[in-house]
PDB file with SEQRES, HELIX, SHEET and CRYST1 records, atoms N, CA, C and O in Angstrom:
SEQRES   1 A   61  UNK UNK UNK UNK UNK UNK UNK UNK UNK UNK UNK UNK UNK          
SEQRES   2 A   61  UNK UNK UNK UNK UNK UNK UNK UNK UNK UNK UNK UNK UNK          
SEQRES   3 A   61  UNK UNK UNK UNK UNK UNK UNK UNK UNK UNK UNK UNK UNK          
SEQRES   4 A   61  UNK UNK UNK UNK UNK UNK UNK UNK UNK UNK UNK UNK UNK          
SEQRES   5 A   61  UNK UNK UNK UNK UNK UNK UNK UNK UNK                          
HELIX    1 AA1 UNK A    2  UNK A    9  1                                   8    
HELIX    2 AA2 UNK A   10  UNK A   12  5                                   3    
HELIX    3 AA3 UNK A   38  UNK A   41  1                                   4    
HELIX    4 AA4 UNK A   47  UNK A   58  1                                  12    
SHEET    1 AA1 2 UNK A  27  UNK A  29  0                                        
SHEET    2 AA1 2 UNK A  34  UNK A  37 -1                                        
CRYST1    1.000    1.000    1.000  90.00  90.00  90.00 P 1           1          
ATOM      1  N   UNK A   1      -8.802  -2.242   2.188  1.00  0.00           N  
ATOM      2  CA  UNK A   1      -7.945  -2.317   1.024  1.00  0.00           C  
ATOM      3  C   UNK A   1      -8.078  -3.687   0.349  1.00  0.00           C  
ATOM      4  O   UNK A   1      -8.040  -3.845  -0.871  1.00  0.00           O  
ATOM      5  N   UNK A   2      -8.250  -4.741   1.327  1.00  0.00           N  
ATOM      6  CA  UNK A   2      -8.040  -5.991   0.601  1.00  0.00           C  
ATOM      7  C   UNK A   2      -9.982  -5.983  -0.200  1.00  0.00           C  
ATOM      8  O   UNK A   2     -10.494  -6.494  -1.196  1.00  0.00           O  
ATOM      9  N   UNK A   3     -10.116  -5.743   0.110  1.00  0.00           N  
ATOM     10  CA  UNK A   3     -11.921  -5.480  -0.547  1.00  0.00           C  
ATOM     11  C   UNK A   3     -11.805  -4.683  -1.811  1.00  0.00           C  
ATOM     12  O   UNK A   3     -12.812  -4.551  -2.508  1.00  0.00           O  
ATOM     13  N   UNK A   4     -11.041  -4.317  -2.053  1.00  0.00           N  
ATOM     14  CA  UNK A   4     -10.543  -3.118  -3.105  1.00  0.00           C  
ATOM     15  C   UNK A   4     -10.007  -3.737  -4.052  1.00  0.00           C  
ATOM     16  O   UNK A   4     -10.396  -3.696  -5.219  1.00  0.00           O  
ATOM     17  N   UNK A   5      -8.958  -4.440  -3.581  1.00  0.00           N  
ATOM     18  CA  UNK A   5      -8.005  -4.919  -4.508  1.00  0.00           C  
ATOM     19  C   UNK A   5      -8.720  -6.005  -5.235  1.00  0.00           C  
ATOM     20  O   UNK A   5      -8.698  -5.972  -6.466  1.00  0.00           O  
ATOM     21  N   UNK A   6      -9.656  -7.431  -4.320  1.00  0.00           N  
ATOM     22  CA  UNK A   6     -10.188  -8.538  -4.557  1.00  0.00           C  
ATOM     23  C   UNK A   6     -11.227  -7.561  -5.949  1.00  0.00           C  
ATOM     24  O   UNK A   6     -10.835  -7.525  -7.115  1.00  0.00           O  
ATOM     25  N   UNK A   7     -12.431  -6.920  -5.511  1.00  0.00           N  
ATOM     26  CA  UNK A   7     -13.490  -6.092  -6.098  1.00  0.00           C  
ATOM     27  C   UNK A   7     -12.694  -6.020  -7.522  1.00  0.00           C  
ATOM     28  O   UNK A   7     -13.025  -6.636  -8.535  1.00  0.00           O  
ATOM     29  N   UNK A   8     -11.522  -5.099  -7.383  1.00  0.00           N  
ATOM     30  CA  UNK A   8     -11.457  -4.244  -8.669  1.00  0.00           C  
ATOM     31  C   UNK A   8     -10.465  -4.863  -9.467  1.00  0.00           C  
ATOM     32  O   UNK A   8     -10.105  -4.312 -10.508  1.00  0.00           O  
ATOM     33  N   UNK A   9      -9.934  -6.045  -9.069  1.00  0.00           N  
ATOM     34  CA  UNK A   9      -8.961  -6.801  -9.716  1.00  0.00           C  
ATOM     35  C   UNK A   9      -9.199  -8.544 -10.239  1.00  0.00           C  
ATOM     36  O   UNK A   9      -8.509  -9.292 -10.930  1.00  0.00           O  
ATOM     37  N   UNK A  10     -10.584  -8.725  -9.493  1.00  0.00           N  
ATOM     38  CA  UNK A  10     -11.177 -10.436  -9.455  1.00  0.00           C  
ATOM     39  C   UNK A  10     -10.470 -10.896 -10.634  1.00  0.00           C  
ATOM     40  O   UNK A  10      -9.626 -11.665 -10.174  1.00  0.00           O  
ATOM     41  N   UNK A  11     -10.334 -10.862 -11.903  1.00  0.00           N  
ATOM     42  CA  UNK A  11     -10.418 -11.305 -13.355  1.00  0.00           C  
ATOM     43  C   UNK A  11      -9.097 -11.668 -13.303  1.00  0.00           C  
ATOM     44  O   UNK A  11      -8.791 -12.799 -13.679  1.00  0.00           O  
ATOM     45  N   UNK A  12      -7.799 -10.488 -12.682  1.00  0.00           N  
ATOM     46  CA  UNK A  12      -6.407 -10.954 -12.588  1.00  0.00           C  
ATOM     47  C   UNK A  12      -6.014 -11.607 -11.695  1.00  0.00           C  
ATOM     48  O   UNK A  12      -5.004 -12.264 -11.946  1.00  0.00           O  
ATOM     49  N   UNK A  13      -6.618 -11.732 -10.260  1.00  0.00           N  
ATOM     50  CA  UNK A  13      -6.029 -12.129  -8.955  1.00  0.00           C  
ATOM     51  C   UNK A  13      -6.534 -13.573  -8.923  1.00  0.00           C  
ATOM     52  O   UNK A  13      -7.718 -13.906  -8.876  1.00  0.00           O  
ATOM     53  N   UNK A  14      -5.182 -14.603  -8.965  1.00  0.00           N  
ATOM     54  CA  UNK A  14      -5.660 -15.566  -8.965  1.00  0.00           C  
ATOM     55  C   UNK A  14      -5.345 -16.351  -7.655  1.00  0.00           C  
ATOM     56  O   UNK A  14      -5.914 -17.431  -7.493  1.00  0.00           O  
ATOM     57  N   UNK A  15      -4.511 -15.904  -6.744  1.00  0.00           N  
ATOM     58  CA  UNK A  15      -4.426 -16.168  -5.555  1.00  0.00           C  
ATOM     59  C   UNK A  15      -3.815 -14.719  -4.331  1.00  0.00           C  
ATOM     60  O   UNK A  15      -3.024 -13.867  -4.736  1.00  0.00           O  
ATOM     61  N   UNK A  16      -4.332 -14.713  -2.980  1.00  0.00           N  
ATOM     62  CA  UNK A  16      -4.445 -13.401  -2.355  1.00  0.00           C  
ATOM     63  C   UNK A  16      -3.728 -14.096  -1.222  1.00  0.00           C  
ATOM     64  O   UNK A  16      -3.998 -15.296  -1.187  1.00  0.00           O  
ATOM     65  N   UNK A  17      -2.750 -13.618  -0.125  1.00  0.00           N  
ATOM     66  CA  UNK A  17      -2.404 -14.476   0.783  1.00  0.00           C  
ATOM     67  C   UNK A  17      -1.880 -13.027   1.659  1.00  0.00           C  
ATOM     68  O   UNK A  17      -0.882 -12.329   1.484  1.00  0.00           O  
ATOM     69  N   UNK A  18      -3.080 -12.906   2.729  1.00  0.00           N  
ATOM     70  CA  UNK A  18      -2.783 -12.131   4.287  1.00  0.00           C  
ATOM     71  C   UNK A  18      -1.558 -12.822   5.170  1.00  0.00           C  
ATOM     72  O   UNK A  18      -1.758 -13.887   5.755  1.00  0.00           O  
ATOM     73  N   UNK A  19      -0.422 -12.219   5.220  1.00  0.00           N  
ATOM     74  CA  UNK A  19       0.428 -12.739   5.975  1.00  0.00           C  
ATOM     75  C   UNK A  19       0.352 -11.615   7.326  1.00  0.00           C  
ATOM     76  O   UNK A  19       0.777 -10.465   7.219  1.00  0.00           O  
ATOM     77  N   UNK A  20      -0.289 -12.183   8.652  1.00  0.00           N  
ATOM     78  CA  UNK A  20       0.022 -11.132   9.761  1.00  0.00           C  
ATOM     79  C   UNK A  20       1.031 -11.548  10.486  1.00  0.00           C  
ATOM     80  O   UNK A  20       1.339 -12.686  10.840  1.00  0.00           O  
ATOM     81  N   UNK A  21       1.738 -10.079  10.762  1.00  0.00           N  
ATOM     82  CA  UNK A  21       2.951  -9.559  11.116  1.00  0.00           C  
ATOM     83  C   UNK A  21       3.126  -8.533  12.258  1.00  0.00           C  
ATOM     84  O   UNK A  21       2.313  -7.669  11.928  1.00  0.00           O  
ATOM     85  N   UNK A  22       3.669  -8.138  13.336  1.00  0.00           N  
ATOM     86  CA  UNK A  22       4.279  -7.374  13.803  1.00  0.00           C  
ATOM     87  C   UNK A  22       5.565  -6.150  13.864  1.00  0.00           C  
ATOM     88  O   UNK A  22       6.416  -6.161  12.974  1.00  0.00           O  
ATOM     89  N   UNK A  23       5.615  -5.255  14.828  1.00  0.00           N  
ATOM     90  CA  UNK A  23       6.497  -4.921  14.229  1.00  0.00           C  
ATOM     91  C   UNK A  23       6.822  -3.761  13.076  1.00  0.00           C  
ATOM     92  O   UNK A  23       7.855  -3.348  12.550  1.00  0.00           O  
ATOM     93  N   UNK A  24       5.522  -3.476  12.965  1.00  0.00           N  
ATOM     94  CA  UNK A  24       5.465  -1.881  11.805  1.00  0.00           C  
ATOM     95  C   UNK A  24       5.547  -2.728  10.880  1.00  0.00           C  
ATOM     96  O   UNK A  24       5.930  -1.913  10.040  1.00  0.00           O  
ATOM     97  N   UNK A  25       5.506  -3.838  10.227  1.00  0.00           N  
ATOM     98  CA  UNK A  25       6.117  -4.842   8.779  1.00  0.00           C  
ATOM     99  C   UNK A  25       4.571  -4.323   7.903  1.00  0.00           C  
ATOM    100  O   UNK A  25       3.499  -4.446   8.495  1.00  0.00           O  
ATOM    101  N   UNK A  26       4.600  -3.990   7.069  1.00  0.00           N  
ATOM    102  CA  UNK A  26       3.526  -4.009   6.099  1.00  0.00           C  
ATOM    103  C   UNK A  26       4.290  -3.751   4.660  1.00  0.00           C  
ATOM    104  O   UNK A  26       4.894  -2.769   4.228  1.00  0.00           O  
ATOM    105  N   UNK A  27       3.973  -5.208   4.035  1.00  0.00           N  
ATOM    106  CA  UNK A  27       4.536  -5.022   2.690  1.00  0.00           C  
ATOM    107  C   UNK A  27       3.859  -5.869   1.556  1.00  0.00           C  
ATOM    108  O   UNK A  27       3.502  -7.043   1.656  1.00  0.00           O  
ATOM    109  N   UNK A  28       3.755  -5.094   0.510  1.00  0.00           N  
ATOM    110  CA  UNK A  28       2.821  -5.415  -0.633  1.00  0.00           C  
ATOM    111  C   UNK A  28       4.002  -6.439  -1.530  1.00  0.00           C  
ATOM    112  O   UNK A  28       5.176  -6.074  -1.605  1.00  0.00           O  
ATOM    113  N   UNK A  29       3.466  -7.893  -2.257  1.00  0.00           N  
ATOM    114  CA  UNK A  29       4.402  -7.988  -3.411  1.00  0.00           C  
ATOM    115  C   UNK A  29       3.203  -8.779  -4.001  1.00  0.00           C  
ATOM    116  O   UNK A  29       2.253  -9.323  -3.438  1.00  0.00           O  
ATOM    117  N   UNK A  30       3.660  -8.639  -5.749  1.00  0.00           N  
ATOM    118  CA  UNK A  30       2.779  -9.063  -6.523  1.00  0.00           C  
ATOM    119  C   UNK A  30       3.963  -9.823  -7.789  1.00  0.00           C  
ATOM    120  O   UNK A  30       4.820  -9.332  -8.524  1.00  0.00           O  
ATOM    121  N   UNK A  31       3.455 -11.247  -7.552  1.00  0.00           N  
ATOM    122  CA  UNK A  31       4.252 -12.475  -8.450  1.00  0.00           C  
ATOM    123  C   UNK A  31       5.686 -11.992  -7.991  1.00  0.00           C  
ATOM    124  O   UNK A  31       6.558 -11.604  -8.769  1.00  0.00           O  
ATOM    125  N   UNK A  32       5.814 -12.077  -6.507  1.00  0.00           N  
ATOM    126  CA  UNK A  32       7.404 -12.223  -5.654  1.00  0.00           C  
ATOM    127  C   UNK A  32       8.274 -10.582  -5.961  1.00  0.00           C  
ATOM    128  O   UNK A  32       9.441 -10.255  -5.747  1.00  0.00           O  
ATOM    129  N   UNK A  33       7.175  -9.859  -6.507  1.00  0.00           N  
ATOM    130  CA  UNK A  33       8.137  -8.224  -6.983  1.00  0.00           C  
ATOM    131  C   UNK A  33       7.452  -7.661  -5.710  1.00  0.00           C  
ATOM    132  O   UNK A  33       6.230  -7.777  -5.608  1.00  0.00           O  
ATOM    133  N   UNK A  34       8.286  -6.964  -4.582  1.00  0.00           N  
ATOM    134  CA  UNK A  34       8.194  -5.616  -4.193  1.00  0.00           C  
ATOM    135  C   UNK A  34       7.583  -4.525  -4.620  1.00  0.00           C  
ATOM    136  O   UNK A  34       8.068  -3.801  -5.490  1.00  0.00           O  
ATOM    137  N   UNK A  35       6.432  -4.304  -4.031  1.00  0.00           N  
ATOM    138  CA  UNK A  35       5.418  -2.809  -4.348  1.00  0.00           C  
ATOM    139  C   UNK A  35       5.648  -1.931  -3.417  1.00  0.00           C  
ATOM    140  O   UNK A  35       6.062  -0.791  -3.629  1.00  0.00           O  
ATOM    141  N   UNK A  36       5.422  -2.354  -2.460  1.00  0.00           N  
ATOM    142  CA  UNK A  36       5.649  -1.588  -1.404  1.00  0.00           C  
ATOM    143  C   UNK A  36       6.432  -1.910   0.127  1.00  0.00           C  
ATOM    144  O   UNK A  36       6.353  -3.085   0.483  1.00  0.00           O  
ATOM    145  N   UNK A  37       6.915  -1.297   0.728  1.00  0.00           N  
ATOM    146  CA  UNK A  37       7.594  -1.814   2.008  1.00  0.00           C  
ATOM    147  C   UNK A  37       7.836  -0.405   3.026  1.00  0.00           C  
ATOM    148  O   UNK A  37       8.632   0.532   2.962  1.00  0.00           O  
ATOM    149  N   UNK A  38       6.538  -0.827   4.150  1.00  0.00           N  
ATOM    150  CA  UNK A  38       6.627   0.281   5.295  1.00  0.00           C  
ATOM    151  C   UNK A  38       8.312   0.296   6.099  1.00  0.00           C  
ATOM    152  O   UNK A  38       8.952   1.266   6.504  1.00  0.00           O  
ATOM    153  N   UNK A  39       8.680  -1.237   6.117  1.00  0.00           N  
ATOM    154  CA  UNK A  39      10.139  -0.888   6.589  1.00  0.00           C  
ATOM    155  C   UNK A  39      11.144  -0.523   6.251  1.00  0.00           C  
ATOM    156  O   UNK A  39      12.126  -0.228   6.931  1.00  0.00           O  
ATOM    157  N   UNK A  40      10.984  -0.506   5.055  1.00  0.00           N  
ATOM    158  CA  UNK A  40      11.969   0.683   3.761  1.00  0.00           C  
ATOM    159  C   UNK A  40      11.780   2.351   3.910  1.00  0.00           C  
ATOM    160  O   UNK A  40      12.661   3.165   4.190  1.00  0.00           O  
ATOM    161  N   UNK A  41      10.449   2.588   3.655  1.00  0.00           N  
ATOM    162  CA  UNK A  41      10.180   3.856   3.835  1.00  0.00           C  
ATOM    163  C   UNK A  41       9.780   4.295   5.218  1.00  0.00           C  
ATOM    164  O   UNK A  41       9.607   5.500   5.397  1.00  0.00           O  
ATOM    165  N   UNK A  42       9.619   3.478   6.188  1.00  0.00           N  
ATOM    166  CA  UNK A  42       9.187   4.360   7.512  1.00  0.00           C  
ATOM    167  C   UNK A  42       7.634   4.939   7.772  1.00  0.00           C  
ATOM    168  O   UNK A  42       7.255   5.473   8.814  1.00  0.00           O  
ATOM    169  N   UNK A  43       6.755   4.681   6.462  1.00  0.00           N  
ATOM    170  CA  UNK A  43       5.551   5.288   6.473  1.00  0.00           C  
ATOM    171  C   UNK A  43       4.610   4.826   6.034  1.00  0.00           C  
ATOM    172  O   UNK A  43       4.677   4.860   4.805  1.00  0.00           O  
ATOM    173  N   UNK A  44       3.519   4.291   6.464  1.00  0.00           N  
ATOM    174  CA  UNK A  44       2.416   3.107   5.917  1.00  0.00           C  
ATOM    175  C   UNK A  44       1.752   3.728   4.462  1.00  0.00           C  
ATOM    176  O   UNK A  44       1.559   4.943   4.508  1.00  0.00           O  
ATOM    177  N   UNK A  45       1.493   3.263   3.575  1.00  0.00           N  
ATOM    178  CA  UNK A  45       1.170   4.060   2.584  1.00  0.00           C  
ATOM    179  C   UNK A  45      -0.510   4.631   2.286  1.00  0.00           C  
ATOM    180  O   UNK A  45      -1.421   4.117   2.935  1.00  0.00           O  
ATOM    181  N   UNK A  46      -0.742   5.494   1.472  1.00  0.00           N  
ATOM    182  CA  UNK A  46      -1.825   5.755   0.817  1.00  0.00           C  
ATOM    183  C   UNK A  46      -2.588   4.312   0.306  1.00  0.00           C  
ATOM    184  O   UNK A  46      -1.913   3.457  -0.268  1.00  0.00           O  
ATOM    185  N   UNK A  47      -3.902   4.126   0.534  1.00  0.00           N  
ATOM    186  CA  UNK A  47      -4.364   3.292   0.323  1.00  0.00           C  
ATOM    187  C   UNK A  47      -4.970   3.360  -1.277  1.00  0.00           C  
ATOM    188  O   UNK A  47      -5.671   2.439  -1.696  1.00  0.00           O  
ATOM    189  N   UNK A  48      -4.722   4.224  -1.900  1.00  0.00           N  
ATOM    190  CA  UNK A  48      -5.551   4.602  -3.179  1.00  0.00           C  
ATOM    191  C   UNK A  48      -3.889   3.863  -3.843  1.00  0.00           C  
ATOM    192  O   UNK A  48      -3.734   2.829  -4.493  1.00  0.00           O  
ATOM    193  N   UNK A  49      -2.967   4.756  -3.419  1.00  0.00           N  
ATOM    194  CA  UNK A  49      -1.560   4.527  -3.892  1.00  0.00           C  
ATOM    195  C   UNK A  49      -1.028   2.913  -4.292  1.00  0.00           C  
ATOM    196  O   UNK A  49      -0.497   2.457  -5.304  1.00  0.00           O  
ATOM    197  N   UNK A  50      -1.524   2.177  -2.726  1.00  0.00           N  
ATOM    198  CA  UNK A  50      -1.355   0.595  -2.745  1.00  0.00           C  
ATOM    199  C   UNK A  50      -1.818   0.127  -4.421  1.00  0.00           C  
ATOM    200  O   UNK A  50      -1.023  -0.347  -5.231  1.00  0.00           O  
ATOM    201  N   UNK A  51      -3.401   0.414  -4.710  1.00  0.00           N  
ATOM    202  CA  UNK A  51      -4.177   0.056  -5.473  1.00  0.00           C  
ATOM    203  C   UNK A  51      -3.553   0.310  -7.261  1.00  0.00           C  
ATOM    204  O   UNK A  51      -3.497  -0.438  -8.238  1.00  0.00           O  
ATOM    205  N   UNK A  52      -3.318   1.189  -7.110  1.00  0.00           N  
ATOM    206  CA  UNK A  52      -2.490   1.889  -8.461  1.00  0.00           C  
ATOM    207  C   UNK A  52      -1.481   0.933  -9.076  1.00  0.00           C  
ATOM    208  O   UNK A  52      -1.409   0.393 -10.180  1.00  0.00           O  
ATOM    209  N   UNK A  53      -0.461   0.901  -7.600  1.00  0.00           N  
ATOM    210  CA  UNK A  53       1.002   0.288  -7.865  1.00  0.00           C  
ATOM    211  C   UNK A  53       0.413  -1.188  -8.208  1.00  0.00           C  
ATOM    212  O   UNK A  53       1.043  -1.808  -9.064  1.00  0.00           O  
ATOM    213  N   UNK A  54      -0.812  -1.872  -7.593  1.00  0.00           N  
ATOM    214  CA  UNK A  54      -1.088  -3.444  -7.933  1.00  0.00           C  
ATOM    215  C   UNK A  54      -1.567  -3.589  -9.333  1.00  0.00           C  
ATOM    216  O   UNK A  54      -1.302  -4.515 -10.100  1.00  0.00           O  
ATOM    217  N   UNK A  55      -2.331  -2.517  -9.566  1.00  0.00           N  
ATOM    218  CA  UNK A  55      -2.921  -2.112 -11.077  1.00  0.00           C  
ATOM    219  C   UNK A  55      -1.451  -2.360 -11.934  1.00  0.00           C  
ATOM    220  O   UNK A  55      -1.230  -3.328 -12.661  1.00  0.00           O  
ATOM    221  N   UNK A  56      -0.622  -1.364 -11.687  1.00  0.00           N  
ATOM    222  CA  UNK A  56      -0.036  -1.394 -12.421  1.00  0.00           C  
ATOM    223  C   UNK A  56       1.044  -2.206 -13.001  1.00  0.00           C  
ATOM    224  O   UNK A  56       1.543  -2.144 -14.125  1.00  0.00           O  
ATOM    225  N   UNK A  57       1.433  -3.360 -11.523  1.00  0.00           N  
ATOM    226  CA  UNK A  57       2.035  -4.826 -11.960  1.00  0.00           C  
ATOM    227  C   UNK A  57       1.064  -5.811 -12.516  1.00  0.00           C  
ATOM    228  O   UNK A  57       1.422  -6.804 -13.150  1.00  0.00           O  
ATOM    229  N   UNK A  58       0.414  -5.651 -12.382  1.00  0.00           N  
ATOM    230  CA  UNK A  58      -0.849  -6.789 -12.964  1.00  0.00           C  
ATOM    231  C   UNK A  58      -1.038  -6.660 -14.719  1.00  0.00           C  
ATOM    232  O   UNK A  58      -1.084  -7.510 -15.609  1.00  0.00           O  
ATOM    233  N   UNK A  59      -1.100  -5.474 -14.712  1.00  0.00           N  
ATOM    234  CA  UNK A  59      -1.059  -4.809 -16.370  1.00  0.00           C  
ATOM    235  C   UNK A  59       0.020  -5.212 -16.737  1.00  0.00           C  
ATOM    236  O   UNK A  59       0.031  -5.139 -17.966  1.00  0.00           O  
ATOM    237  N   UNK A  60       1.360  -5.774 -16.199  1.00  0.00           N  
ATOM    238  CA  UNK A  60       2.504  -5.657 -17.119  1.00  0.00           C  
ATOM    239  C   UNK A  60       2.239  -7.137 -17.244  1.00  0.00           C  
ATOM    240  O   UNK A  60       2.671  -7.610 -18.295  1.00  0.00           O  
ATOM    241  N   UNK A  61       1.568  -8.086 -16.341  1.00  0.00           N  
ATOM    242  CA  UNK A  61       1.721  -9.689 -17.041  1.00  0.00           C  
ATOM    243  C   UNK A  61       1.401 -10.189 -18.637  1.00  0.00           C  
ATOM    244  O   UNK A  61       1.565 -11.365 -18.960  1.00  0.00           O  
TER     245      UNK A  61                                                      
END                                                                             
């Protein structure tokens, strides 16, 4: 995913930061907004899905 995002987003992403975690924790945020959160929903997400939702905060800057 992170190959995905870097690839198809280079032009907008101006900084990327892997935070590892335990614990089921997997959560997306883009400029401090909430995209996604496995400990909210209980369910790791679609990886196409991740990509969309980053698309689609990036478009609103």
């Amino acid at each position: 995913m992170t190959d995905k995002l870097l690839t198809g987003f280079k032009q907008k992403i101006k900084n990327f930061t892997l935070v590892p975690a335990g614990g089921g924790c997997f959560e997306v945020t883009v400029n401090d907004e909430l995209i996604y959160s496995k400990l909210q929903t209980g369910v790791f997400p679609d990886e196409q899905a991740i990509i969309e939702a980053v698309g689609k905060r990036l478009k609103k800057k």
